[in-house]
C-alpha positions as CSV (number, residue, x, y, z in Angstrom):
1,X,-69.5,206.4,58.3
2,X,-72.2,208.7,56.7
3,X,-75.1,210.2,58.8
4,X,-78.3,208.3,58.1
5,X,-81.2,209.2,56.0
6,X,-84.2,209.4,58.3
7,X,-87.5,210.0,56.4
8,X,-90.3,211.6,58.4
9,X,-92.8,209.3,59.5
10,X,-95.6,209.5,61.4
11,X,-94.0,210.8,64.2
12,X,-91.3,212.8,62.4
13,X,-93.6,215.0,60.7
14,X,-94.6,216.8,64.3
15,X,-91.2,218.2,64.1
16,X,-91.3,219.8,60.6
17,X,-92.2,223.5,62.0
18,X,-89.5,223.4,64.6
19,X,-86.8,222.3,62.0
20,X,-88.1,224.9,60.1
21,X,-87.4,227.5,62.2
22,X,-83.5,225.7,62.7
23,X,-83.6,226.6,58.9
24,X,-84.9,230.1,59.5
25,X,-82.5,230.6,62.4
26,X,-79.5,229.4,60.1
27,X,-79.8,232.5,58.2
28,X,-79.2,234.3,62.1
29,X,-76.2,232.3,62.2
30,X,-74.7,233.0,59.1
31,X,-75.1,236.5,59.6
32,X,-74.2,237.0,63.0
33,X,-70.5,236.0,61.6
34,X,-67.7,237.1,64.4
35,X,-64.2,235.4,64.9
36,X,-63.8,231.2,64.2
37,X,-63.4,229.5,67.3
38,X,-59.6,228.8,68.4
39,X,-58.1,225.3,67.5
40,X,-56.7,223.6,70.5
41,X,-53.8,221.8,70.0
42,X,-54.3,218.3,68.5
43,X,-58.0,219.1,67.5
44,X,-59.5,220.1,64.7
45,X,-62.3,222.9,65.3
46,X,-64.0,223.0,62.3
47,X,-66.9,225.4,63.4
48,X,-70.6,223.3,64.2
49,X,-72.3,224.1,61.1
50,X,-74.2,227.0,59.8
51,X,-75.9,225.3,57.6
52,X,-79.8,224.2,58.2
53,X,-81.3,220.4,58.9
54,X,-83.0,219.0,55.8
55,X,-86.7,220.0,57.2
56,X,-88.0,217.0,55.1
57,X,-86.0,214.6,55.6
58,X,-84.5,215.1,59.2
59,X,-84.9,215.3,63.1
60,X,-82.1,216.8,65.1
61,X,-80.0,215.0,67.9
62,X,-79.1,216.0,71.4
63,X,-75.8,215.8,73.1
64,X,-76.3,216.8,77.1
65,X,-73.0,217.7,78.9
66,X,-73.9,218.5,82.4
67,X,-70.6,219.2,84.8
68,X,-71.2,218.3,88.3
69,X,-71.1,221.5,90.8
70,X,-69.4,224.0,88.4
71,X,-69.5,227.7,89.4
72,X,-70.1,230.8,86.4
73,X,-69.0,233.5,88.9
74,X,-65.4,232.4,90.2
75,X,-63.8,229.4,88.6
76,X,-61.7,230.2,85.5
77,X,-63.1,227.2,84.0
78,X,-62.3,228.1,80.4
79,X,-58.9,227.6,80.9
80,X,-58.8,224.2,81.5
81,X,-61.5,223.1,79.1
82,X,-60.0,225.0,75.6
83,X,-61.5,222.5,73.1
84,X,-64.9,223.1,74.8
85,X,-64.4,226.7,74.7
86,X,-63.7,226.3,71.0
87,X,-66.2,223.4,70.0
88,X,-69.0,224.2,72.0
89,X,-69.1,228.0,73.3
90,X,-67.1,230.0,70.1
91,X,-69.7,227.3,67.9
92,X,-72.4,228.1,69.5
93,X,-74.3,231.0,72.2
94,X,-73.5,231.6,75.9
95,X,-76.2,232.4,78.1
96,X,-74.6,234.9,80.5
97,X,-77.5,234.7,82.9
98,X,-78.3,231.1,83.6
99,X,-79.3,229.9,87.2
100,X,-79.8,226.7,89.0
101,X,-83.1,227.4,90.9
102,X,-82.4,224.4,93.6
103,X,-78.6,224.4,93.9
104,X,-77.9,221.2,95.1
105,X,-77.5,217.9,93.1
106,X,-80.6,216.1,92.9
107,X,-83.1,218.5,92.6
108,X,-81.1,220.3,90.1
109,X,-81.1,217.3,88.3
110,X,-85.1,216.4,88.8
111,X,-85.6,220.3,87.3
112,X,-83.1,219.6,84.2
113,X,-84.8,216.5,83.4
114,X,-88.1,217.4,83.8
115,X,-88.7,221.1,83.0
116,X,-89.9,221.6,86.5
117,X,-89.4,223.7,89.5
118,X,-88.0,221.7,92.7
119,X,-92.0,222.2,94.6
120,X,-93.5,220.6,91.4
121,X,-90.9,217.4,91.5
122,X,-90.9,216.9,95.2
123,X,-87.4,217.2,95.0
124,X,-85.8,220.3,96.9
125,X,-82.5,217.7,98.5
126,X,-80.8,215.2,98.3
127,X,-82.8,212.6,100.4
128,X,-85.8,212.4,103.2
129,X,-89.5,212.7,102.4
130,X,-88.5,216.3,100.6
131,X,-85.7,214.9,98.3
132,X,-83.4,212.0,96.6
133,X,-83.8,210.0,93.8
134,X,-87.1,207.6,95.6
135,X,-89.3,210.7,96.2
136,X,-88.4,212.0,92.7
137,X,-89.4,208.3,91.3
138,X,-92.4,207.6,93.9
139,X,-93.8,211.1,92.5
140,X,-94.0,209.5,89.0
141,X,-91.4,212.1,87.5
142,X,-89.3,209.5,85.3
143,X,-92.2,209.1,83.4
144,X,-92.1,212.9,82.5
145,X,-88.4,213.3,81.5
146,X,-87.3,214.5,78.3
147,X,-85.9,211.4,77.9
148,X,-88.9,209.6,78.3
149,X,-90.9,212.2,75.6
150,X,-87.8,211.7,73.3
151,X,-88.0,207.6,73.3
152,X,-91.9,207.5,73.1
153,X,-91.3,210.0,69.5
154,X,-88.7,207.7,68.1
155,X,-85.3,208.6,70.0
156,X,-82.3,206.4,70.4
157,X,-82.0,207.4,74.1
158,X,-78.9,206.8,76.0
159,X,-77.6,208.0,79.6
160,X,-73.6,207.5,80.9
161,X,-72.7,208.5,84.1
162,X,-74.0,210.1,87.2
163,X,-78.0,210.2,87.6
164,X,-79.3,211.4,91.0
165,X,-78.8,210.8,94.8
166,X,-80.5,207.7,96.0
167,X,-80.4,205.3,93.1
168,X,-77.9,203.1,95.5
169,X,-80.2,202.0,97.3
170,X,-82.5,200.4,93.7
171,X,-78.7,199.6,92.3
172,X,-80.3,198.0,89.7
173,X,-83.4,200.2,88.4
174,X,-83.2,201.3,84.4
175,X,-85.5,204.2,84.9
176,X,-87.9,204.7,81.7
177,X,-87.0,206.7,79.0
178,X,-83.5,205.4,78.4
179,X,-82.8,202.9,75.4
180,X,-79.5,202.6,77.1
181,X,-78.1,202.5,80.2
182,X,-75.1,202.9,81.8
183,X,-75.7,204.8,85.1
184,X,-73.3,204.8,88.2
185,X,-74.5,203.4,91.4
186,X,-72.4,204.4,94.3
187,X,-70.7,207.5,95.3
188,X,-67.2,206.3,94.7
189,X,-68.0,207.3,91.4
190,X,-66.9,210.8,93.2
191,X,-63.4,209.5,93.9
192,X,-63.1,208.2,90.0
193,X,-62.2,205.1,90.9
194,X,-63.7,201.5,92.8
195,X,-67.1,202.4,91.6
196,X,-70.1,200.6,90.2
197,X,-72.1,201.2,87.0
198,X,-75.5,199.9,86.4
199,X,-74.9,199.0,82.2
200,X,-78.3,197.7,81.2
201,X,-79.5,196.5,84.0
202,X,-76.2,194.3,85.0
203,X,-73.7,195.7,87.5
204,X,-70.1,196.3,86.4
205,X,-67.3,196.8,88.7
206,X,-64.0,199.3,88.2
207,X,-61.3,199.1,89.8
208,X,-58.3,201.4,91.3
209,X,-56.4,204.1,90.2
210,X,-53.5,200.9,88.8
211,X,-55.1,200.5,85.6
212,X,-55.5,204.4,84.5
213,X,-58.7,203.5,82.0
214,X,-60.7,203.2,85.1
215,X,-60.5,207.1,85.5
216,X,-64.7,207.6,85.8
217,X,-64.4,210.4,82.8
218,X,-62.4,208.2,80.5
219,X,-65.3,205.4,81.5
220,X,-67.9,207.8,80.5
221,X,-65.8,209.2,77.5
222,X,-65.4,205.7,76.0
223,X,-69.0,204.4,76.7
224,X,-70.5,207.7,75.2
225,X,-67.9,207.4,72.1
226,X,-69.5,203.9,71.8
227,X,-73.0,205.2,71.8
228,X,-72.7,207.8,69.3
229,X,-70.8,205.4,66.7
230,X,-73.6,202.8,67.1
231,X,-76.6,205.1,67.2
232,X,-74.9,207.2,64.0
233,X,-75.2,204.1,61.6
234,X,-79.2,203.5,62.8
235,X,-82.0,205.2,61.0
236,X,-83.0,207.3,64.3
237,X,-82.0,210.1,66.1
238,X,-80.4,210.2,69.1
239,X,-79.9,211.9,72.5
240,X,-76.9,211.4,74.7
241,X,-76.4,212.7,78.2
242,X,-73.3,212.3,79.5
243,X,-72.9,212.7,82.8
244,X,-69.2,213.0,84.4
245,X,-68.7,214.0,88.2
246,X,-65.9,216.7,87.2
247,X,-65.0,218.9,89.4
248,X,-67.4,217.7,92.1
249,X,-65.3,216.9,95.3
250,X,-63.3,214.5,95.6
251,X,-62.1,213.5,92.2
252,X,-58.7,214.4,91.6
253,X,-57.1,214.7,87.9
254,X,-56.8,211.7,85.5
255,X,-53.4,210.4,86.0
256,X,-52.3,212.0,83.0
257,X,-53.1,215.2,84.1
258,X,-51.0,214.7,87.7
259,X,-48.8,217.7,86.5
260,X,-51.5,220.1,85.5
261,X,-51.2,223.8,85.1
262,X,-53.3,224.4,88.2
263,X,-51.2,222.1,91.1
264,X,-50.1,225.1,93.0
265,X,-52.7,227.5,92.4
266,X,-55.0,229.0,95.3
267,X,-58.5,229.3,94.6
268,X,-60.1,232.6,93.7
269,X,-60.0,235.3,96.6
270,X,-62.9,237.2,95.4
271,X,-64.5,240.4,97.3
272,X,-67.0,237.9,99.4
273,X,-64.6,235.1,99.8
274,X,-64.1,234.4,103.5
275,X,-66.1,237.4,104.1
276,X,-64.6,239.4,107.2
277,X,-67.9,240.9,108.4
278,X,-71.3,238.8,108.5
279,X,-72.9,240.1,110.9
280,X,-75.6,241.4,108.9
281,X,-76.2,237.5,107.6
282,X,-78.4,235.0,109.2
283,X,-78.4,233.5,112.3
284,X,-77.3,230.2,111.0
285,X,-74.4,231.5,109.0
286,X,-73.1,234.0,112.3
287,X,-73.1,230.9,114.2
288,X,-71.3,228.7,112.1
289,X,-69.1,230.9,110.8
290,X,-66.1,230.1,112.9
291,X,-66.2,226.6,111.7
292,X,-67.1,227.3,108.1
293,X,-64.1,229.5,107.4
294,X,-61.6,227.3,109.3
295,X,-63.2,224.7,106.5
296,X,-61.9,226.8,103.9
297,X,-58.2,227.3,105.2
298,X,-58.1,223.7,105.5
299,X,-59.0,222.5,102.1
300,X,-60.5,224.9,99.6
301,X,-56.8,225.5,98.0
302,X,-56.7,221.6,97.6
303,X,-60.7,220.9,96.8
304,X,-60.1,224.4,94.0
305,X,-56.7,222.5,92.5
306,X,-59.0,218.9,92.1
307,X,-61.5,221.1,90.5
308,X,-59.3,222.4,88.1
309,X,-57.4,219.4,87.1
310,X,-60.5,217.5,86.8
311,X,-61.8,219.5,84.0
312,X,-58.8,218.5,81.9
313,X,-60.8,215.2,81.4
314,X,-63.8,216.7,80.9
315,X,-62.3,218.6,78.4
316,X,-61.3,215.7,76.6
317,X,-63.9,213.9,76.8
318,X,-66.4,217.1,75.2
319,X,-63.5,216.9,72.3
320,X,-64.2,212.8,71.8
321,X,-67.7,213.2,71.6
322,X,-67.7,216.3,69.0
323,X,-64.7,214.0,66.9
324,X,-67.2,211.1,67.1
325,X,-70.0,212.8,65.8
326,X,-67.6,214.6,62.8
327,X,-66.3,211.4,62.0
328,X,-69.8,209.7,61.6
329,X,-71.4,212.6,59.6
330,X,-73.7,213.8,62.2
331,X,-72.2,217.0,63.7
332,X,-74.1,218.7,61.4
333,X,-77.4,217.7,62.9
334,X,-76.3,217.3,66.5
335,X,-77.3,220.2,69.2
336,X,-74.3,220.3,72.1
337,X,-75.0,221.7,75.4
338,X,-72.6,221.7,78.3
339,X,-73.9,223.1,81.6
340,X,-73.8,222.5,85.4
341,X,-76.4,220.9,87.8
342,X,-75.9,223.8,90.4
343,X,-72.9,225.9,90.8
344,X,-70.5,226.2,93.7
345,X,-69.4,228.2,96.5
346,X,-65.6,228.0,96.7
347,X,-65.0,230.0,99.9
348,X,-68.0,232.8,99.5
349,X,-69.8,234.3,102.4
350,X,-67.7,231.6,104.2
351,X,-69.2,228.7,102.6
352,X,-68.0,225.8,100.5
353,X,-70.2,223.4,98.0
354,X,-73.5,224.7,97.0
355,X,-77.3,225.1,98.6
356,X,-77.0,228.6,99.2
357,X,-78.8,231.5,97.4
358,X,-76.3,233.3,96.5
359,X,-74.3,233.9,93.1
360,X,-71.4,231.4,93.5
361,X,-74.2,228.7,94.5
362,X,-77.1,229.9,91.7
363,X,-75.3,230.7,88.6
364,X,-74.4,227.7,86.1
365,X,-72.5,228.1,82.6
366,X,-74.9,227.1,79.7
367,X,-73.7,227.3,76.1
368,X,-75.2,225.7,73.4
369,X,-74.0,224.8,69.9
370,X,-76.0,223.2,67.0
371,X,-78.1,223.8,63.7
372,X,-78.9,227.2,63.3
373,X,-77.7,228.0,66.6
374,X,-76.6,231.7,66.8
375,X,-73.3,232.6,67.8
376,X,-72.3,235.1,70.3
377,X,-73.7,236.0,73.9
378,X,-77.4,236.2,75.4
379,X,-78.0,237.8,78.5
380,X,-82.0,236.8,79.1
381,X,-82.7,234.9,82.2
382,X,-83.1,231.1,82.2
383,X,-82.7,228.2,84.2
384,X,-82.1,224.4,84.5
385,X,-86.0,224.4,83.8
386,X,-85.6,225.2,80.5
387,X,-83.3,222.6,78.9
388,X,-86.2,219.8,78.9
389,X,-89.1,222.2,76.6
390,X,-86.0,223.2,74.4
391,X,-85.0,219.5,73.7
392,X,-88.8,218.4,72.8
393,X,-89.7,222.1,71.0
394,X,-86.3,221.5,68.4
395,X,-87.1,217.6,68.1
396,X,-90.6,218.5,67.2
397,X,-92.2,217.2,70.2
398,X,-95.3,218.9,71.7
399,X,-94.0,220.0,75.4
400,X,-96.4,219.0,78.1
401,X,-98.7,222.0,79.7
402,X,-97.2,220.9,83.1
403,X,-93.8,222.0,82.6
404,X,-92.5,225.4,83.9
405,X,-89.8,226.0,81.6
406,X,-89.6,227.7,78.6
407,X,-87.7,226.9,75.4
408,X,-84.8,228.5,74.4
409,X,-85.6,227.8,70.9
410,X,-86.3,231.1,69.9
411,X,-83.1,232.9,71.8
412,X,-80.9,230.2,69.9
413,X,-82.3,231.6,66.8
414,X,-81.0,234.7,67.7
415,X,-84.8,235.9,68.1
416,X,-86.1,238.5,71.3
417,X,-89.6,237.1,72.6
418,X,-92.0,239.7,73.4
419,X,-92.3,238.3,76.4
420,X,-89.8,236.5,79.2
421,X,-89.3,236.5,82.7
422,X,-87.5,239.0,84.6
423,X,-87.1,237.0,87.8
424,X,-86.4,233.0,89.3
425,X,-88.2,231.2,91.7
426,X,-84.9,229.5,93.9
427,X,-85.6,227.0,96.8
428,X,-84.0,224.9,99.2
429,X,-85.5,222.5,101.3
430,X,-82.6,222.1,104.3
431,X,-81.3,219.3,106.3
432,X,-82.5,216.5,108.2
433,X,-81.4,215.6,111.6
434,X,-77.7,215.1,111.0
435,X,-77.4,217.5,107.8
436,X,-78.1,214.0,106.0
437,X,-80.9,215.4,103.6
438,X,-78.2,217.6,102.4
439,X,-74.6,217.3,101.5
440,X,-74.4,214.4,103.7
441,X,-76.0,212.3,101.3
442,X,-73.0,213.0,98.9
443,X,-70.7,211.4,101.1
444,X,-68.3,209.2,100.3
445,X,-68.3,206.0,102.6
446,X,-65.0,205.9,104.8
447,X,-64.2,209.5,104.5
448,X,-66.0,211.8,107.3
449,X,-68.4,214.5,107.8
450,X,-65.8,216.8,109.4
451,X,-61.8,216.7,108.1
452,X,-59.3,216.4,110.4
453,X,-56.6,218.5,110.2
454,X,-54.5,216.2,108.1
455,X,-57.3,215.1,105.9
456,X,-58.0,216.8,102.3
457,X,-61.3,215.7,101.5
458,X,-64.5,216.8,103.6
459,X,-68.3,217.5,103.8
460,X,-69.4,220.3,105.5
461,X,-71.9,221.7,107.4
462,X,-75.7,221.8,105.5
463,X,-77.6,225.1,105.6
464,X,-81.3,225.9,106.6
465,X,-84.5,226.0,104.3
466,X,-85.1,228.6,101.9
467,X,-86.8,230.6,99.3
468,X,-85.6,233.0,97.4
469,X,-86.4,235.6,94.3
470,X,-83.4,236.1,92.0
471,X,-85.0,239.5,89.7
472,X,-82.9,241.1,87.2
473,X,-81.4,243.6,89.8
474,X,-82.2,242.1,93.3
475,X,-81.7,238.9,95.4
476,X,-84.1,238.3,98.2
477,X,-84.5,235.2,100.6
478,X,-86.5,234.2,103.4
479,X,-85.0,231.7,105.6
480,X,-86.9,228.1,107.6
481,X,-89.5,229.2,104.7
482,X,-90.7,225.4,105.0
483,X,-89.7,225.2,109.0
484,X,-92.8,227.3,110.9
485,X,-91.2,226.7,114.2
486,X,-88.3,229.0,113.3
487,X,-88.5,232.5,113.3
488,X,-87.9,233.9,109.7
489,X,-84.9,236.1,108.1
490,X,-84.4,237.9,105.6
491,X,-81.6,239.5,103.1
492,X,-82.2,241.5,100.2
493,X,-79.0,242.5,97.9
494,X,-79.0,244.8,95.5
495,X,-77.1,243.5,92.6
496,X,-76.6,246.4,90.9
497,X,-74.5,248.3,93.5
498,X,-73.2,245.3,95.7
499,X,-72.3,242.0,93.5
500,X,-70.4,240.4,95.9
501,X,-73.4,240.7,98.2
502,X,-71.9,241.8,101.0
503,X,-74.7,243.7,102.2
504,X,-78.1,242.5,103.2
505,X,-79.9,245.8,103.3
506,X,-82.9,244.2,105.4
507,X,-79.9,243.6,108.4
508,X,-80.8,246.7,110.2
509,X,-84.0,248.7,111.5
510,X,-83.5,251.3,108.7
511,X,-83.0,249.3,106.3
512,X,-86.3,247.6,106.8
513,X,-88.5,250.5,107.2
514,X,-86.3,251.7,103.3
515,X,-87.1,249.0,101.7
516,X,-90.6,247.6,102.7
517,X,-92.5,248.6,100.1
518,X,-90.0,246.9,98.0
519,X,-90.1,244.3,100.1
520,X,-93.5,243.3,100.0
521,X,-93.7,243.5,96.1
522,X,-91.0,240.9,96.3
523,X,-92.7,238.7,98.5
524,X,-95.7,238.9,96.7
525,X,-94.0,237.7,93.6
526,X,-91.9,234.9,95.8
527,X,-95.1,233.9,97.5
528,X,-96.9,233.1,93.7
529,X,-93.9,231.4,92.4
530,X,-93.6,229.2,95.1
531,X,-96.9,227.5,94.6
532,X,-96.6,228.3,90.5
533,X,-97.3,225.2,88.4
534,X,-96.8,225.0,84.6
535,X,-98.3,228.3,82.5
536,X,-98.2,230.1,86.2
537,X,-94.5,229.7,86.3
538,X,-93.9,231.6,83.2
539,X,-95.6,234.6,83.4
């Protein structure tokens, strides 16, 4: 089926200067040249194109891949998603310094969304008066989504998958924005099987692992396959976010990946991984730390395996969606980003799943492929908050003065702006009573808050309120930032000489009276982003 002819209309022509500059930036890609990208068996990789959009006659479409609790720092990803690697990242550019400034679910999905820092959402957890899917719609953000922008300029909008924590409880709410809808409604979804899906505004039922096609990726894989072959023969562009749960806990392989290369492997031991000394950490984490690390022994081998085999299907699922788009002529015009929602911390500093501030929990892969998309690597610092000003700056659409991203449009071009930040505003806003805010609200019903010995799957224990700078060489956090009835903490790493972070230079007498100068520029900074809104966030 050919890619359709879309003449620019009224609200096309906003888009000519961005396209444009997709033509300028062609020229980047051309001449940046390096290796083709490897052909995994049974696919063809034809590199995305180098070649430029039409600037008068067409508007580019969007294809959003976000994986679901995927580290940068320790997980060997890669290796289980080879036709990603080759369709998406060898196609395309790899941003070796991209962050999740709220690294838990929801709120990392509220800031990819929305362009917006977790403070300007109202969304810093999962649930309570501080997170979850109501206080992200009661705050009005749904109208402010880059798929709500995209729909109003003429998008084909379509969403498949996992949206954000709280939407069971409204199991049949089509938020605005979305042309189509096929969002899941329960956390089985996690398990990949016995779920829910909203699909339109009726609510479909899956069932058990008996019939394999009920494997959650393969559900979103086939509804997203569907999508794209519809919206292809319409004369309108189109944006897709396809939303898996791989490799968040607990959804094992897809059958056919039982016998994977990773059944028997041990996760990652890296430097920090159940690290031996934290006495210089906070108070929360020395307390807890017995019963953290004994978390780890007893199922981070098993929860790292899941991960692993779960990105088989992912994998698949990135190479049906790039086939689909091939076979209907609109590769060529399609931009292709797969990222995380917040990444994960696999055994670090003691700790499994996310929320924290450190690397493992932070740091997300983003690569990007698409017309006139530069190949290769860029290490400048961005964040979920940029996706949503990218999306609207390539489709031509003006990007509202409240967002506190900034597009990437120029560094796919291969351009470096005169100006971009050197440092990342990160936030968490803690538990509630029970840890429920938190990770708690992830939970799958019937399976517990605390494993038994016997029992693979878990949730753990939630972690305190935070802020935190992330600069270009140092981390720095202040703990119950948003709890004034708790004394605070600190740690400070410095990145350049400790990584792993197994240091917190602010742990000792010494160390404090070193580095307070420092210290107090940082919090200076910390204290502006925290209340920065739009323009003041990116400066």
């Amino acid at each position: 089926m050919p890619g359709r002819h879309r003449p620019l209309g009224t609200r096309a022509r906003i888009g000519t200067a961005s396209l444009l500059v997709a033509v300028l930036g062609a020229a980047v890609f051309a001449a940046a040249g390096g290796p083709e990208p490897s052909t995994p068996p049974g696919l063809s990789a034809t590199p995305l194109a180098a070649t430029p959009l039409a600037a008068d006659t067409q508007r580019p479409n969007f294809v959003f891949i976000p994986a679901d609790d995927l580290d940068a720092t320790t997980s060997p990803y890669w290796e289980a998603m080879p036709r990603t690697a080759a369709l998406i990242r060898d196609a395309g550019l790899t941003f070796t310094e991209s962050f999740a400034p709220t690294p838990i679910c929801c709120p990392a999905r509220g800031s990819l969304l929305t362009g917006k820092y977790g403070h300007n959402t109202g969304v810093l957890t999962n649930s309570g008066d501080e997170g979850g899917w109501a206080t992200f719609a009661a705050n009005g953000n749904e109208e402010r989504t880059f798929a709500k922008y995209l729909q109003d300029s003429g998008y084909n909008t379509a969403l498949v998958g996992k949206y954000m924590n709280g939407i069971e409880d409204v199991p049949d709410h089509v938020p605005p924005g979305w042309t189509e809808w096929y969002g899941s409604v329960d956390n089985f979804f996690y398990t990949g099987y016995n779920y829910a899906l909203n699909e339109n505004g009726t609510i479909v039922h899956y069932g058990g692992p008996s019939d394999p096609a009920n494997y959650s990726t393969d559900v979103v894989a086939a509804k997203s396959v569907d999508f794209l072959e519809r919206a292809a023969a319409k004369d309108e562009p189109f944006m897709l976010y396809a939303a898996s749960t791989a490799p968040h806990l607990p959804l094992p392989p897809a059958p056919r990946d039982s016998n994977n290369p990773f059944t028997d492997d041990l996760a990652p031991r890296s430097p920090n991984y159940q690290e031996p000394d934290v006495s210089d950490k906070p108070a929360w984490l020395r307390t807890s730390a017995g019963v953290r690390s004994a978390q780890v022994n007893l199922i981070n081998d098993n929860d790292y395996r899941n991960r692993m085999g779960s990105l088989l299907a992912l994998d698949d699922m990135v190479g049906d969606i790039v086939t689909t788009l091939r076979d209907t002529g609109e590769l060529d015009h399609t931009y292709l980003v797969f990222t995380s929602d917040n990444g994960y911390n696999l055994g670090a500093h003691r700790l499994i799943h996310k929320m924290a501030p450190y690397e493992e929990s932070l740091r997300v892969p983003l690569v990007v492929a698409g017309p006139g998309v530069t190949r290769g690597t860029d290490d400048h610092m961005v964040a979920a908050i940029d996706i949503a000003p990218t999306f609207l700056e390539l489709a031509g659409v003006p990007v509202p003065a409240d967002v506190d991203g900034m597009s990437l449009a120029p560094l796919l071009r291969g351009q470096d702006p005169a100006q971009w930040r050197s440092d990342l505003l990160g936030q968490y806003a803690g538990p509630g009573g029970q840890g429920d805010d938190g990770i708690a609200a992830e939970q799958v019903p019937g399976q517990p808050i605390v494993a038994a010995a016997t029992d693979p799957v878990a949730h753990y224990l939630d972690i305190p309120a935070w802020s935190g700078l992330r600069t270009d060489r140092y981390t720095y956090v202040r703990w119950y930032d948003t709890d004034r009835t708790v004394v605070h903490e600190r740690e400070l790493y410095d990145l350049s000489n400790d990584p792993y972070e197994l240091t917190n230079l602010l742990a000792t007498p010494a160390g404090r009276a070193a580095n307070a100068e420092l210290v107090a520029r940082l919090d200076s900074r910390l204290d502006a982003l925290a209340t920065c809104a739009g323009a003041t966030c990116r400066t």
